[in-house]
KEKE-3310 file (N, C-alpha, C; in steps of 0.2 Angstrom, whole numbers, plus 5000, padded with zeros to 4 digits):
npx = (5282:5285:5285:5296:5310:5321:5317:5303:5300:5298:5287:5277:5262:5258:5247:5236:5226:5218:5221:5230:5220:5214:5221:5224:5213:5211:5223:5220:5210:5213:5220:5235:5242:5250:5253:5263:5263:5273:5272:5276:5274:5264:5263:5267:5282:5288:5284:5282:5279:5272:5270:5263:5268:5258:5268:5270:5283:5299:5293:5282:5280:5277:5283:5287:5288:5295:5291:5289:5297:5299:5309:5306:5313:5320:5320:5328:5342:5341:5336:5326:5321:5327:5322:5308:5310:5316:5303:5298:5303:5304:5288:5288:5295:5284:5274:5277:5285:5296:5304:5312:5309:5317:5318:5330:5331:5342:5351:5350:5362:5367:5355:5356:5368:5362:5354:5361:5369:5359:5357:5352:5355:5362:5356:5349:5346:5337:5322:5309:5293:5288:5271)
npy = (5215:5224:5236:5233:5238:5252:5261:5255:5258:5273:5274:5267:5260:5253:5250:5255:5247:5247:5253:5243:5230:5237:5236:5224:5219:5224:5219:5205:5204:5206:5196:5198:5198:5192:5186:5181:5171:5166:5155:5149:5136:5142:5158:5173:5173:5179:5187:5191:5200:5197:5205:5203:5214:5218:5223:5234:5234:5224:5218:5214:5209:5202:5207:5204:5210:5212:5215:5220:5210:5203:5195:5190:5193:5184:5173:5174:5169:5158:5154:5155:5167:5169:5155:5162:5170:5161:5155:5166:5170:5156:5157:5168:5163:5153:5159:5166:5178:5189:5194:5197:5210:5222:5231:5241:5248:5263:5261:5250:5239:5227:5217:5220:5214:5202:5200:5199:5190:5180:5182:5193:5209:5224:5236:5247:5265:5271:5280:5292:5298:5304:5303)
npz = (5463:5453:5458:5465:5464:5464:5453:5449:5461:5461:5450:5453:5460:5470:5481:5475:5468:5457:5444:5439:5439:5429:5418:5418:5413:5398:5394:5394:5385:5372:5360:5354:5366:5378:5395:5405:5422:5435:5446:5460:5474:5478:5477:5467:5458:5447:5431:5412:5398:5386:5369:5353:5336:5323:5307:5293:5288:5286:5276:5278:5291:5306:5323:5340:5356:5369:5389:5404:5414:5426:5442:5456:5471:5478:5470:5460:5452:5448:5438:5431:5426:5414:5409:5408:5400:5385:5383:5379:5367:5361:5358:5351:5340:5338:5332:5321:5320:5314:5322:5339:5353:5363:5376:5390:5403:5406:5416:5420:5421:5423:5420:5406:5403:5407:5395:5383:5386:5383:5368:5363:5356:5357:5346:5345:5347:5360:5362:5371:5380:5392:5393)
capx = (5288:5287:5289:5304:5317:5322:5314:5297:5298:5294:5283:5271:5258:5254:5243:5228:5228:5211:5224:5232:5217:5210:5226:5224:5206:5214:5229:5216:5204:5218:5224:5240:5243:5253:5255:5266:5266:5276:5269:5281:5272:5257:5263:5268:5289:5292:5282:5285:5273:5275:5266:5264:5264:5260:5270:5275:5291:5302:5287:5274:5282:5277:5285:5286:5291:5295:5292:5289:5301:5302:5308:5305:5321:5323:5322:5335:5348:5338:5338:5317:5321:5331:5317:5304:5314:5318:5298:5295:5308:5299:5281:5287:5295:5279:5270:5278:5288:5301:5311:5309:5313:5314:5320:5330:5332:5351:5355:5349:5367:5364:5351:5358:5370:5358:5349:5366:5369:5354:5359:5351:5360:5361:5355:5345:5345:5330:5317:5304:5292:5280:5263)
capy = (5215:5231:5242:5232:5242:5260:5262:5257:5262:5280:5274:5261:5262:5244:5252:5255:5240:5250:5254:5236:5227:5239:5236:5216:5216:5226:5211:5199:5206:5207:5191:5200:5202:5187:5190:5174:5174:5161:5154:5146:5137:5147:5161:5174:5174:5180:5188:5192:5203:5197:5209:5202:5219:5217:5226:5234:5236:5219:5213:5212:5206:5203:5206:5204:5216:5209:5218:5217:5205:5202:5189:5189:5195:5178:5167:5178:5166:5153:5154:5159:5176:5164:5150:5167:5175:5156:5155:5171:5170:5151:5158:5172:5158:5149:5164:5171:5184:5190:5198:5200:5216:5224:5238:5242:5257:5262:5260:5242:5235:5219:5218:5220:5207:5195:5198:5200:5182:5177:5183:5200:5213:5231:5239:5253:5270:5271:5287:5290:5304:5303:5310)
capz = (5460:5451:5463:5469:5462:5464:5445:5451:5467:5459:5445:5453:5466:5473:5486:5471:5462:5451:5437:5437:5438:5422:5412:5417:5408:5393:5392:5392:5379:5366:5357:5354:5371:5382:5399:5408:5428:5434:5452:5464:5479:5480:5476:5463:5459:5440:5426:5406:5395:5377:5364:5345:5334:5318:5304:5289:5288:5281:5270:5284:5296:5314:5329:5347:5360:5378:5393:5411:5413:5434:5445:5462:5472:5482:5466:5456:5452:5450:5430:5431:5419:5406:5407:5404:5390:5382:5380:5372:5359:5356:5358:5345:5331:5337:5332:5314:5321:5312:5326:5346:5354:5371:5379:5395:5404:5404:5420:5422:5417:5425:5414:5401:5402:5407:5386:5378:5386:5379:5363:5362:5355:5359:5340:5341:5353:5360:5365:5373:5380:5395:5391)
cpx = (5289:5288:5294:5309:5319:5319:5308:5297:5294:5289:5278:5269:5253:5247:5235:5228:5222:5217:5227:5227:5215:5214:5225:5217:5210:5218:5224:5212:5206:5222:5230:5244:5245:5255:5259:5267:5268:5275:5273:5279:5265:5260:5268:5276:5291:5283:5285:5277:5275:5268:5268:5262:5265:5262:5269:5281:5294:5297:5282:5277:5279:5282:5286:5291:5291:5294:5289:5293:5302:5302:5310:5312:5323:5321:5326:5341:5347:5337:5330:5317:5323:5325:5310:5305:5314:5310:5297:5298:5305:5292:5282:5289:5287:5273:5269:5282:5294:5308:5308:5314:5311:5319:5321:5334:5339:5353:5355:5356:5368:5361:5352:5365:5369:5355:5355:5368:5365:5354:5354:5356:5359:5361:5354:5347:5338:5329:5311:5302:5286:5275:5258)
cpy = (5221:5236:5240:5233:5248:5263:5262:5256:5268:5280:5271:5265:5256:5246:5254:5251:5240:5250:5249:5234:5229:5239:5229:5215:5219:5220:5208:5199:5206:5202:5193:5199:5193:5188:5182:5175:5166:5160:5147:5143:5140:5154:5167:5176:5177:5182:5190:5195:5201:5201:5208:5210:5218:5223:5228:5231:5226:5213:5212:5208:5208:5202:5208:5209:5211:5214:5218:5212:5207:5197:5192:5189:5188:5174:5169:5173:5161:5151:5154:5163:5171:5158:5157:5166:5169:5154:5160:5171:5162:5155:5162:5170:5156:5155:5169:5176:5185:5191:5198:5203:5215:5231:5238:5247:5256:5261:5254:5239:5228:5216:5216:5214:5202:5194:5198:5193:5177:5176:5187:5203:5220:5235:5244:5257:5271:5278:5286:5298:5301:5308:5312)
cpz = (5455:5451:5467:5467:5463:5458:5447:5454:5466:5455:5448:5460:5469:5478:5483:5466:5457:5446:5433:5435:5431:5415:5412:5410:5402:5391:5389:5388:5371:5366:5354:5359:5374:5389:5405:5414:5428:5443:5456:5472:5481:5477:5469:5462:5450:5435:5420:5404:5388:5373:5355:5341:5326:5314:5297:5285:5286:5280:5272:5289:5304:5319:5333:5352:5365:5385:5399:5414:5423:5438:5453:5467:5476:5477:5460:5457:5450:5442:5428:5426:5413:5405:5402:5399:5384:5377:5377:5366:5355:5354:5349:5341:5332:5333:5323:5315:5319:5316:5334:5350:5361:5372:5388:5398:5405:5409:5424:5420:5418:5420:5406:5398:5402:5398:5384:5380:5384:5373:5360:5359:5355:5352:5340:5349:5354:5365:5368:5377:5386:5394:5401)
residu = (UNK:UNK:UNK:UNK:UNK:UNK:UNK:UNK:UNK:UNK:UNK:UNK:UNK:UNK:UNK:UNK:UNK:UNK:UNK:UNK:UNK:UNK:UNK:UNK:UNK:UNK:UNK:UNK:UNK:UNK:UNK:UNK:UNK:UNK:UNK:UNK:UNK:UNK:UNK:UNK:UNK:UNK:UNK:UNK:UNK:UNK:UNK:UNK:UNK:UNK:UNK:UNK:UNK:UNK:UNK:UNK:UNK:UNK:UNK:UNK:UNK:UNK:UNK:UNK:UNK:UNK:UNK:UNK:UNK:UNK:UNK:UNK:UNK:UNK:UNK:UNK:UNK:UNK:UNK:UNK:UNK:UNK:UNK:UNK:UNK:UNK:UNK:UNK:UNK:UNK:UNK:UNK:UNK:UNK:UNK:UNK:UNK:UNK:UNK:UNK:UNK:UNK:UNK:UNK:UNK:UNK:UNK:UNK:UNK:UNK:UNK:UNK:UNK:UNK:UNK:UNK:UNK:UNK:UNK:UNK:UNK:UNK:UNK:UNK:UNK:UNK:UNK:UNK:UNK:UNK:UNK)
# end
């Protein structure tokens, strides 16, 4: 599912699954780290990556970032991403987090209306820099 888009088409490489696997044990090994797959039948149809970060900033506050967010192109419509997303926003009340963020690239507009119906809101400009 991550390489099912034109996005990670170019970015992923399902064909070595060494780099996944060693970012899988990493998730696993850090109680911060959340990783939700959602299994339909046998098989795998939707993930979410929830990340608790603690903070500074308004008092000490923690909060959650969202990301990997994929639903499996034949259960898209199916309200799968809104069941996701509806857990992570509880996990992160259940959790103390002051705020839960995410990020989506700009040409996902879809996307993007699918969070602002959620009741996201589009606040910050975001940056970034591959190393």
């Amino acid at each position: 599912m991550l390489a099912d888009d034109p996005l990670g088409a170019h970015r992923e490489s399902p064909d070595d699954l060494a780099p996944y696997r060693a970012a899988m044990e990493r998730i696993v090994a850090d109680a911060n780290q959340h990783l939700v797959v959602a299994v339909q039948d046998g098989r795998t149809v939707g993930t979410l990556h929830l990340t608790v970060i603690p903070g500074l900033s308004r008092r000490g506050a923690a909060r959650s970032l969202i990301e990997a967010v994929r639903v499996h192109r034949d259960v898209r419509g199916t309200g799968l991403g809104t069941r996701l997303t509806e857990w992570a926003i509880a996990e992160s009340r259940r959790l103390n987090c002051a705020l839960v963020q995410l990020t989506s690239d700009a040409t996902r507009v879809d996307a993007h209306r699918f969070y602002e119906r959620l009741g996201f809101e589009a606040s910050h400009l975001g940056f970034k820099m591959a190393l």
